[in-house]
PDB file of N, CA, C and O in Angstrom, chain B, residues numbered from 101:
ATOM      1  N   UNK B 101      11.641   0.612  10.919  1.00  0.00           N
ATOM      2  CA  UNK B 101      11.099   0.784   9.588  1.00  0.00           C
ATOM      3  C   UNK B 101      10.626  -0.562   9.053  1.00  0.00           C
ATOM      4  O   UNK B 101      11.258  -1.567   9.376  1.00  0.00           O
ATOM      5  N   UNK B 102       9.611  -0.652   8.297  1.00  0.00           N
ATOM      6  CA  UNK B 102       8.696  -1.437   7.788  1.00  0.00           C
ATOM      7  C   UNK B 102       9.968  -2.442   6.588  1.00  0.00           C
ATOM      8  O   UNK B 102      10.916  -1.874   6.046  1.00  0.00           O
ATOM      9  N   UNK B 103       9.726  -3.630   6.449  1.00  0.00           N
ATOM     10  CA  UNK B 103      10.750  -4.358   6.116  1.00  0.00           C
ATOM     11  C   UNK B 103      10.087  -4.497   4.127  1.00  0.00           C
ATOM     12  O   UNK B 103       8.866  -4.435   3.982  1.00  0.00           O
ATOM     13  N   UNK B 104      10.690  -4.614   3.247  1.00  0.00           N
ATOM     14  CA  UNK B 104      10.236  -4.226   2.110  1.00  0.00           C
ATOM     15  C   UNK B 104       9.214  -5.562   1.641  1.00  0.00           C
ATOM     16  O   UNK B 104       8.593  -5.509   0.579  1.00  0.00           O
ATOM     17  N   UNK B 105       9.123  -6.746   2.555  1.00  0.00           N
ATOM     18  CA  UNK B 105       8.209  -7.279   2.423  1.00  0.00           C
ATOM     19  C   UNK B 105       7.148  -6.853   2.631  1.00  0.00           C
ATOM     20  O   UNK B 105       6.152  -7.307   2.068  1.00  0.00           O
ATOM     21  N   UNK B 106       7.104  -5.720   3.634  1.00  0.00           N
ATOM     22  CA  UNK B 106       5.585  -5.554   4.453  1.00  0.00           C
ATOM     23  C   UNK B 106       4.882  -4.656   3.557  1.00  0.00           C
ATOM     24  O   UNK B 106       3.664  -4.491   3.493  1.00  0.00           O
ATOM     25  N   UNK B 107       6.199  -3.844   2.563  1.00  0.00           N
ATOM     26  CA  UNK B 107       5.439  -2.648   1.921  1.00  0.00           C
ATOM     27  C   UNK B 107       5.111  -2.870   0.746  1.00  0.00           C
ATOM     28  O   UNK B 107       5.809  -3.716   0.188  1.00  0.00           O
ATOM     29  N   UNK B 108       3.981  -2.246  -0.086  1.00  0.00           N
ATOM     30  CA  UNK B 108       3.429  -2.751  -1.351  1.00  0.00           C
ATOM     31  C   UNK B 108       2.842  -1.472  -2.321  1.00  0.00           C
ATOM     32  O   UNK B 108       2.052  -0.649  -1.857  1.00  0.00           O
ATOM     33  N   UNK B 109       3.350  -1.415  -3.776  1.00  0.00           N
ATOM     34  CA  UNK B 109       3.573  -0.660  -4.340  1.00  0.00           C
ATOM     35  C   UNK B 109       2.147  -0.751  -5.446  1.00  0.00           C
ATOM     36  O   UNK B 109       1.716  -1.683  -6.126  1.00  0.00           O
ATOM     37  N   UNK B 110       1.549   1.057  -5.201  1.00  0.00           N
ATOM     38  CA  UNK B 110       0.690   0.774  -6.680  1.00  0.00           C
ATOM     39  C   UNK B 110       1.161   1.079  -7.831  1.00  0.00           C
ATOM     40  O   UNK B 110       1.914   2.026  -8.059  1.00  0.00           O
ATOM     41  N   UNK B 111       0.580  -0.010  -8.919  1.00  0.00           N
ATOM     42  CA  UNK B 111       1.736  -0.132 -10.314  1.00  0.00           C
ATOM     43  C   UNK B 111       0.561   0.197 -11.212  1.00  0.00           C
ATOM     44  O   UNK B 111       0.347  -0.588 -12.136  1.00  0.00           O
ATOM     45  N   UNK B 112      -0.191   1.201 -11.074  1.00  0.00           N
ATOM     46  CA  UNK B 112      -1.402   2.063 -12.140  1.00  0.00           C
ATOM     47  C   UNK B 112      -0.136   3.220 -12.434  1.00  0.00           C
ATOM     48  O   UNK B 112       0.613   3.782 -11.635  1.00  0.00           O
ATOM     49  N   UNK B 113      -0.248   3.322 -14.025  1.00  0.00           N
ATOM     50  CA  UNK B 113       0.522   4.343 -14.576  1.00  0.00           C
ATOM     51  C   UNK B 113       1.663   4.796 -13.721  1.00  0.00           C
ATOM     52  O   UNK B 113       2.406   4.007 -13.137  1.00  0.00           O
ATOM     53  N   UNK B 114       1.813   6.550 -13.653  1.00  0.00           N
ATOM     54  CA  UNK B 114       2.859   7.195 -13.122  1.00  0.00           C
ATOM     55  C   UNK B 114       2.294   7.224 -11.584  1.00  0.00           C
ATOM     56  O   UNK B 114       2.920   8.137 -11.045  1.00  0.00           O
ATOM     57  N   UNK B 115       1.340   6.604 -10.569  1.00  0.00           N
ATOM     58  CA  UNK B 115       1.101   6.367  -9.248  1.00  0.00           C
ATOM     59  C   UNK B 115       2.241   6.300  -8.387  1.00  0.00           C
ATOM     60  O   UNK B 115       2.952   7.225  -7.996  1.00  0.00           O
ATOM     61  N   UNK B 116       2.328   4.866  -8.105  1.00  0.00           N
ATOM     62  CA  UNK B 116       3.723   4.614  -7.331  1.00  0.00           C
ATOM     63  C   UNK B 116       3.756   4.573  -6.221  1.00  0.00           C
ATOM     64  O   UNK B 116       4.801   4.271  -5.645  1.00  0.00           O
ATOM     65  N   UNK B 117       2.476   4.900  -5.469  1.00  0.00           N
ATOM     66  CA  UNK B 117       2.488   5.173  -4.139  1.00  0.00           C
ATOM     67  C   UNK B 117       2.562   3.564  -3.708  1.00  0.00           C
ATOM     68  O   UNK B 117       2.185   2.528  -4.256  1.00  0.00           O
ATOM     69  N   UNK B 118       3.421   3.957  -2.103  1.00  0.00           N
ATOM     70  CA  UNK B 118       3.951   3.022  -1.487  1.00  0.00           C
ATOM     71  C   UNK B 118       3.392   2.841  -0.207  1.00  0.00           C
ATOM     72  O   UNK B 118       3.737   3.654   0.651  1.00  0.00           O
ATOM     73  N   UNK B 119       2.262   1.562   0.242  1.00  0.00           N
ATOM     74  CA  UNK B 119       1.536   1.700   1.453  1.00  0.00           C
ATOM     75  C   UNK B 119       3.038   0.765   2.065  1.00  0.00           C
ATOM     76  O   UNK B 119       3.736  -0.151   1.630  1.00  0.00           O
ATOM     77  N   UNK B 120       2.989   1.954   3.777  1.00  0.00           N
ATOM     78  CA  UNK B 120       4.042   1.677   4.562  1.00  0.00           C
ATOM     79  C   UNK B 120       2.901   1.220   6.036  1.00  0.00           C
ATOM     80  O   UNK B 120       2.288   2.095   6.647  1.00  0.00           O
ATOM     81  N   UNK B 121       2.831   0.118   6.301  1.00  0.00           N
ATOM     82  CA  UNK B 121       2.107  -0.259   7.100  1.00  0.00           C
ATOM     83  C   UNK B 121       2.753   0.586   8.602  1.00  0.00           C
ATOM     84  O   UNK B 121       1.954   0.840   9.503  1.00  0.00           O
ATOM     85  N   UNK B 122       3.779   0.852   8.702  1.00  0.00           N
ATOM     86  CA  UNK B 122       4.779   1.617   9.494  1.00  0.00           C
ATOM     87  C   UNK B 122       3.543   3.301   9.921  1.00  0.00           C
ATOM     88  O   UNK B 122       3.267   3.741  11.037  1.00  0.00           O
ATOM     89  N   UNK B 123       3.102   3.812   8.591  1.00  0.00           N
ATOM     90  CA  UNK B 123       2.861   4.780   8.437  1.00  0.00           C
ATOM     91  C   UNK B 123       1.119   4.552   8.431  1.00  0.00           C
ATOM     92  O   UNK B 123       0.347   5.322   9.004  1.00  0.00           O
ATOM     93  N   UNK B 124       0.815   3.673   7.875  1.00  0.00           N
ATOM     94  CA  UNK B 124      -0.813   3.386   7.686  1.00  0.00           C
ATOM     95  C   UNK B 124      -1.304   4.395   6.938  1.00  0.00           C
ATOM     96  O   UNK B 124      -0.364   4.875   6.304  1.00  0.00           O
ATOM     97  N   UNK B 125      -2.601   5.107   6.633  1.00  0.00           N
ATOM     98  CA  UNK B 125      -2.863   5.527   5.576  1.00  0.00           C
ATOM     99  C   UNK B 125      -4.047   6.647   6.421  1.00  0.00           C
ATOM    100  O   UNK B 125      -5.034   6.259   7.047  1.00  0.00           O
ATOM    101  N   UNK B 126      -3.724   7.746   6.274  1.00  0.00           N
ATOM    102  CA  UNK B 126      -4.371   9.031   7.324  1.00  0.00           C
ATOM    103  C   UNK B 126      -5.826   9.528   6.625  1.00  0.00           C
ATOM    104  O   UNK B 126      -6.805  10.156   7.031  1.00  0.00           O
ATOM    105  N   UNK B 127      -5.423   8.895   5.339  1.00  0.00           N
ATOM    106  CA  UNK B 127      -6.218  10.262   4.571  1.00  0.00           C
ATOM    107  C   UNK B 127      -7.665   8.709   4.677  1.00  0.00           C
ATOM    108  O   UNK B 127      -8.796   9.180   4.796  1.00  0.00           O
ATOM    109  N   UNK B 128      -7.638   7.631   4.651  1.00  0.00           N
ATOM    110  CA  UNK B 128      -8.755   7.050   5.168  1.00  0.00           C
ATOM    111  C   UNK B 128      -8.728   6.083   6.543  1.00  0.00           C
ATOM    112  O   UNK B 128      -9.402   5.088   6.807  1.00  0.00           O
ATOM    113  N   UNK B 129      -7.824   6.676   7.211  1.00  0.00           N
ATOM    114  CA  UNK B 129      -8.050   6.857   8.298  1.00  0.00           C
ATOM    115  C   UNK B 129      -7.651   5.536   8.760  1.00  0.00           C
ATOM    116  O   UNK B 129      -8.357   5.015   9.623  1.00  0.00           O
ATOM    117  N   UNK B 130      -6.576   4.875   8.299  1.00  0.00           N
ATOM    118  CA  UNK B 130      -5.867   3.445   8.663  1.00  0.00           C
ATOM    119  C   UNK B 130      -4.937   3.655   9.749  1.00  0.00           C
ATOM    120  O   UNK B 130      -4.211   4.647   9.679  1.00  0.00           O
ATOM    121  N   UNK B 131      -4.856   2.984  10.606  1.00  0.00           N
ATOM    122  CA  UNK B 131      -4.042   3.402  11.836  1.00  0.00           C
ATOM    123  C   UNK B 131      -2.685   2.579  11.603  1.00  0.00           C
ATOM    124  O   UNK B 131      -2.632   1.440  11.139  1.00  0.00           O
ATOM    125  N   UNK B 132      -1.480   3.449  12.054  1.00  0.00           N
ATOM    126  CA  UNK B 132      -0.288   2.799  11.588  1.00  0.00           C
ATOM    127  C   UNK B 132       0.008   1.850  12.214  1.00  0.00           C
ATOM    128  O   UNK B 132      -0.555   1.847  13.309  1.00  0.00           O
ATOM    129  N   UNK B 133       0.826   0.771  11.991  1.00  0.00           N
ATOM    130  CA  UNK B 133       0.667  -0.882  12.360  1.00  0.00           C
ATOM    131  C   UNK B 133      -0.324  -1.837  11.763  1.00  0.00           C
ATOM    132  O   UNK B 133      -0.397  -2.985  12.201  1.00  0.00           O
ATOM    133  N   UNK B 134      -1.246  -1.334  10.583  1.00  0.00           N
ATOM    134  CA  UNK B 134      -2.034  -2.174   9.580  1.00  0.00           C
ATOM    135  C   UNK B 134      -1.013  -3.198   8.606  1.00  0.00           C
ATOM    136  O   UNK B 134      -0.180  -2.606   7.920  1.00  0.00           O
ATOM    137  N   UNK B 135      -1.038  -4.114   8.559  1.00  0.00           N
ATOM    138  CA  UNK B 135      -0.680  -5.091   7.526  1.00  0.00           C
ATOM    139  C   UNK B 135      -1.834  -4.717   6.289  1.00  0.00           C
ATOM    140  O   UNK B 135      -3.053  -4.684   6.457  1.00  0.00           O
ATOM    141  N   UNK B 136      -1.053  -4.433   4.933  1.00  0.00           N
ATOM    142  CA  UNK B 136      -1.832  -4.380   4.132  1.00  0.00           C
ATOM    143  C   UNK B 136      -2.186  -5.588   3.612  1.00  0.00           C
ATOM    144  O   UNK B 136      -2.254  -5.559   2.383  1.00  0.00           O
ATOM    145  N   UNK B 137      -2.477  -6.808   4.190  1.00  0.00           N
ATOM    146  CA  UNK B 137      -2.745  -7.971   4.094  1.00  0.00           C
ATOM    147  C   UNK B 137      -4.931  -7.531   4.823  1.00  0.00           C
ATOM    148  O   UNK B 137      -6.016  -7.641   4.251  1.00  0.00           O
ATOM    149  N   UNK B 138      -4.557  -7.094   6.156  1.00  0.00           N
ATOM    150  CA  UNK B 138      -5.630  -6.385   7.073  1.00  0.00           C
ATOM    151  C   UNK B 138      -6.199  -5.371   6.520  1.00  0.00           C
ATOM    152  O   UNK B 138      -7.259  -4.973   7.003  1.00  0.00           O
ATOM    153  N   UNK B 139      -5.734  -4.836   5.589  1.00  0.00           N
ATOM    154  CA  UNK B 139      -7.066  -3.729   4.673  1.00  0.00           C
ATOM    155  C   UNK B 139      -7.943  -4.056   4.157  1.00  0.00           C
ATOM    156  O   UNK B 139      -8.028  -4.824   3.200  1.00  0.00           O
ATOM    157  N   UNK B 140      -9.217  -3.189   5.060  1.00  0.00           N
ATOM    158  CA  UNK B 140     -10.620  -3.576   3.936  1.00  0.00           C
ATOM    159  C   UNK B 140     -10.348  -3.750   2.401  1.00  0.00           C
ATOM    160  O   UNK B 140      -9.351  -3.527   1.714  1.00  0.00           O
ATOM    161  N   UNK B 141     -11.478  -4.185   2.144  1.00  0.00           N
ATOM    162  CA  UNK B 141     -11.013  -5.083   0.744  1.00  0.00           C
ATOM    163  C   UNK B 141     -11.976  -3.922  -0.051  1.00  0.00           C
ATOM    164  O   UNK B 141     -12.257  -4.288  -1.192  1.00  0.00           O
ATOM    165  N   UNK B 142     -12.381  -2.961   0.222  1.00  0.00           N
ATOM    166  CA  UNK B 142     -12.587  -1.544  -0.601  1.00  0.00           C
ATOM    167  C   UNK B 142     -11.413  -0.578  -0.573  1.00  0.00           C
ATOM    168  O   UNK B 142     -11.439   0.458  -1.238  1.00  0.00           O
ATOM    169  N   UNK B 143     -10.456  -0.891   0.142  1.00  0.00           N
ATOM    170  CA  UNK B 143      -9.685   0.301   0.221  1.00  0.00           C
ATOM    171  C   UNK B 143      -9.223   0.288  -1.350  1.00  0.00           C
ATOM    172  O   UNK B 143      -9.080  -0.504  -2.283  1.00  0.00           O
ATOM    173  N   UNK B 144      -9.053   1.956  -0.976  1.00  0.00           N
ATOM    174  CA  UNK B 144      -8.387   2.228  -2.401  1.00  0.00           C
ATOM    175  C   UNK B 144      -7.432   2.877  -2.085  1.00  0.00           C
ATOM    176  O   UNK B 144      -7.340   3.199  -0.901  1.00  0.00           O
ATOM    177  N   UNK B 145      -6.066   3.422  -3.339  1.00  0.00           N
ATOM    178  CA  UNK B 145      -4.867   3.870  -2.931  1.00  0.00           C
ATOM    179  C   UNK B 145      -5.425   5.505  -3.005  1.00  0.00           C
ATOM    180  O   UNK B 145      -6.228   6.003  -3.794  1.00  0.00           O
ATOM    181  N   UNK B 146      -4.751   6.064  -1.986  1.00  0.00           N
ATOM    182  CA  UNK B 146      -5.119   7.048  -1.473  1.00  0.00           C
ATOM    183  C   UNK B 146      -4.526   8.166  -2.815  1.00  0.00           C
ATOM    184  O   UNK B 146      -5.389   9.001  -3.085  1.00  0.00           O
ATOM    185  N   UNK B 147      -3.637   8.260  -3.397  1.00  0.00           N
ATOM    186  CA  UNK B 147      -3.425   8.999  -4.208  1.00  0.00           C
ATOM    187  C   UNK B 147      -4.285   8.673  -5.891  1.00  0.00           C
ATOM    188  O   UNK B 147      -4.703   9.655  -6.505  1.00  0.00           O
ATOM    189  N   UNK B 148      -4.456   7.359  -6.447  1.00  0.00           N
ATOM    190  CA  UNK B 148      -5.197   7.457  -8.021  1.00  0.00           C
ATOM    191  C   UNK B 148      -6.415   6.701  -7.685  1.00  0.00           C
ATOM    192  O   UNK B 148      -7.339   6.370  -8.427  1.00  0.00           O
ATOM    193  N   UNK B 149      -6.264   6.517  -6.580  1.00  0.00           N
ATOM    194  CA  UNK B 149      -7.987   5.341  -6.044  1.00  0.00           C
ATOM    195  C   UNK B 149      -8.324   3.878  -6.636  1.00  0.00           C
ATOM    196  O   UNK B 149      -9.400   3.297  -6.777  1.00  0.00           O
ATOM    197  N   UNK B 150      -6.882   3.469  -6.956  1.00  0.00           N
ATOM    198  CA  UNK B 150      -6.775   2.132  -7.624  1.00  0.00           C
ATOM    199  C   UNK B 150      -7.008   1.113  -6.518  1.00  0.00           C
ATOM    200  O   UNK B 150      -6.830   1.411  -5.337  1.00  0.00           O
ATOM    201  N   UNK B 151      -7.490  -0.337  -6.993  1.00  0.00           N
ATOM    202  CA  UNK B 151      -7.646  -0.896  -5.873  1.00  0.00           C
ATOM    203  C   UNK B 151      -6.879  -1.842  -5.320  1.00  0.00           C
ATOM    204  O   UNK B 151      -5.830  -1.910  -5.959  1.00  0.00           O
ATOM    205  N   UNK B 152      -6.903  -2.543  -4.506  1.00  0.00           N
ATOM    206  CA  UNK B 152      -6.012  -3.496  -3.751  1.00  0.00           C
ATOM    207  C   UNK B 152      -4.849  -4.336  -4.825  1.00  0.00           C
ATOM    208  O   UNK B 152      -3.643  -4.580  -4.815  1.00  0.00           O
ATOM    209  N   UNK B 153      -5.884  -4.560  -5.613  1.00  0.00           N
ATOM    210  CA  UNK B 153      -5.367  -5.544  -6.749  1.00  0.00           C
ATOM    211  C   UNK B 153      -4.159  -5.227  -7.818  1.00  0.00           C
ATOM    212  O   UNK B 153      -3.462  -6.016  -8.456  1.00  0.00           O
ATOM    213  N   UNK B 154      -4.161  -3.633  -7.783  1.00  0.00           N
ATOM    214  CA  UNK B 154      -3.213  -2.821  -8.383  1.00  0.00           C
ATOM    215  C   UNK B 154      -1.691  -3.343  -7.567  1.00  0.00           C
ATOM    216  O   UNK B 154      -0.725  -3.773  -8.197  1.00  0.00           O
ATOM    217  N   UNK B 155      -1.728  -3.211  -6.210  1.00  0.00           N
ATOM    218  CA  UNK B 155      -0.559  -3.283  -5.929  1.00  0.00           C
ATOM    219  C   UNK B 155       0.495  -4.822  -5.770  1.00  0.00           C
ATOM    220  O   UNK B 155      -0.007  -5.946  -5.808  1.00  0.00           O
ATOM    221  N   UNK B 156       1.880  -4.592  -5.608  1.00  0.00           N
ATOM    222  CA  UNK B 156       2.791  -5.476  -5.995  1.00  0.00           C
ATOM    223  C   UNK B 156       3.412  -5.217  -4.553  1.00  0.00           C
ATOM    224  O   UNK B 156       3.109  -4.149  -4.022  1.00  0.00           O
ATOM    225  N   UNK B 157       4.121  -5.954  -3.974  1.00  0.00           N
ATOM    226  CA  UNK B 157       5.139  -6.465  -2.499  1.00  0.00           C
ATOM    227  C   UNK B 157       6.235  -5.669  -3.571  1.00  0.00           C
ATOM    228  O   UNK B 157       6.498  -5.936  -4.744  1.00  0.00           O
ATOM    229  N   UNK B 158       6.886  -4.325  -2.464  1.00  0.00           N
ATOM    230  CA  UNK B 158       7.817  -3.441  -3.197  1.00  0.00           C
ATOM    231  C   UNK B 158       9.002  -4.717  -3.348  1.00  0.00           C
ATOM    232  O   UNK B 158       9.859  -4.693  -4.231  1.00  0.00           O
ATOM    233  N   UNK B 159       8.890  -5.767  -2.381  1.00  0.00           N
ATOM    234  CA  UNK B 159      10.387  -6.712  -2.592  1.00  0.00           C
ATOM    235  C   UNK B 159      10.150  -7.045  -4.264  1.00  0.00           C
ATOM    236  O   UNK B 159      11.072  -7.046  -5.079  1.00  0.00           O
ATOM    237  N   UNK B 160       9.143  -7.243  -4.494  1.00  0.00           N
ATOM    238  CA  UNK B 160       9.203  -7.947  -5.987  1.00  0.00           C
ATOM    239  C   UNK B 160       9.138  -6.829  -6.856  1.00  0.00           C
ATOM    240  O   UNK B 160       9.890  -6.880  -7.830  1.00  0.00           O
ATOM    241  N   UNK B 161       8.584  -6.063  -6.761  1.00  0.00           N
ATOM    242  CA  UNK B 161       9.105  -4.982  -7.549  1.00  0.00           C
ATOM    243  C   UNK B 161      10.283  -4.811  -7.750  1.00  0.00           C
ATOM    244  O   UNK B 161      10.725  -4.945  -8.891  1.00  0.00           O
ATOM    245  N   UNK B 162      11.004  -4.510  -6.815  1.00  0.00           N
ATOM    246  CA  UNK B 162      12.757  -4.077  -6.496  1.00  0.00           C
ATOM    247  C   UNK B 162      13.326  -4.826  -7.108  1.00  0.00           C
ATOM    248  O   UNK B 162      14.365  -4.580  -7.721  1.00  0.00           O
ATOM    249  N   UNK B 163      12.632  -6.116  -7.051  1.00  0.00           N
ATOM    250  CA  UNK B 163      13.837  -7.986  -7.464  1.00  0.00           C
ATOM    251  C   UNK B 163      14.262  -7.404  -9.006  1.00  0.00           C
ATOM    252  O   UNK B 163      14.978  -8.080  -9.744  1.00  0.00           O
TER     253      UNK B 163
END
């Protein structure tokens, strides 16, 4: 399992979704083992379509 550094949280409203590089992202077609460091810089979060910039390293969230 993906270490809570690797994973990164979108913080738009009630969102929340959590890219798990473990899991990668199906619905645009990211193959699992992506560092979300390595995501096109259009991706958007697959659930509110917020962009890169939305999200936070779940470690700092959690802190």
């Amino acid at each position: 399992m993906a270490d809570l550094q690797d994973m990164w949280q979108c913080q738009v409203g009630n969102c929340g979704y959590i890219y798990n590089p473990d899991k990668g992202d199906r619905k645009h077609k990211i193959p699992a083992g992506t560092k979300f460091e390595d995501l096109p810089d259009d991706w958007r979060c697959p659930v509110c379509g917020s962009t890169k910039k939305m999200f936070r390293r779940l470690s700092e969230v959690q802190a």
